[in-house]
C-alpha positions in Angstrom: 0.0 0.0 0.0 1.6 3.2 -1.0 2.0 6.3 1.6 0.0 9.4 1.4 1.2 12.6 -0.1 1.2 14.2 3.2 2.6 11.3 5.1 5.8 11.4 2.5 5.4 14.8 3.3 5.9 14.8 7.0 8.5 12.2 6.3 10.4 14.5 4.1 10.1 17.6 6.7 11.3 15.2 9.4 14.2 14.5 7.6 15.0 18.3 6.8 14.2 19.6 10.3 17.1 16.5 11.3 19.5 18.0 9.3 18.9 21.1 10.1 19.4 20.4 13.7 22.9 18.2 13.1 24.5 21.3 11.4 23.6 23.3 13.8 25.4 21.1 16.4 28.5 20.8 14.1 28.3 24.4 14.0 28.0 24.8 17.9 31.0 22.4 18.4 32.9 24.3 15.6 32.3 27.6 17.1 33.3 26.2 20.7 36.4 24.9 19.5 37.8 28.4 17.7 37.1 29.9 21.6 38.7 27.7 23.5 41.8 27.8 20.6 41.5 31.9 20.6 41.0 31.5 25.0 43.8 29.5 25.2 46.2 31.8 22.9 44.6 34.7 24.3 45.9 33.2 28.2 49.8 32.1 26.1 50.0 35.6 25.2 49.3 37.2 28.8 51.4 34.6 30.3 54.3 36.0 28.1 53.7 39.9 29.2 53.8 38.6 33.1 57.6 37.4 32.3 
């Protein structure tokens, strides 16, 4: 028995609104990583102006 238009259809958005919310978590870790990076050069840098 085949699926109805707006069963594929909700299938289909389901899928989308997935996607959507994986690259916003890659995006999330992403951005968290080039903070701690820029926090953690940020603290090098100070630590070299104490000397």
């Amino acid at each position: 028995m085949a699926k109805s238009p707006k069963s594929l259809l909700l299938e289909q958005l389901r899928a989308q609104a997935d996607a959507v919310a994986a690259k916003r978590v890659q995006q999330f870790k992403l951005s968290r990583e080039v903070v701690d990076r820029l926090d953690q050069r940020m603290h090098h840098v100070s630590q070299y102006f104490r000397r």
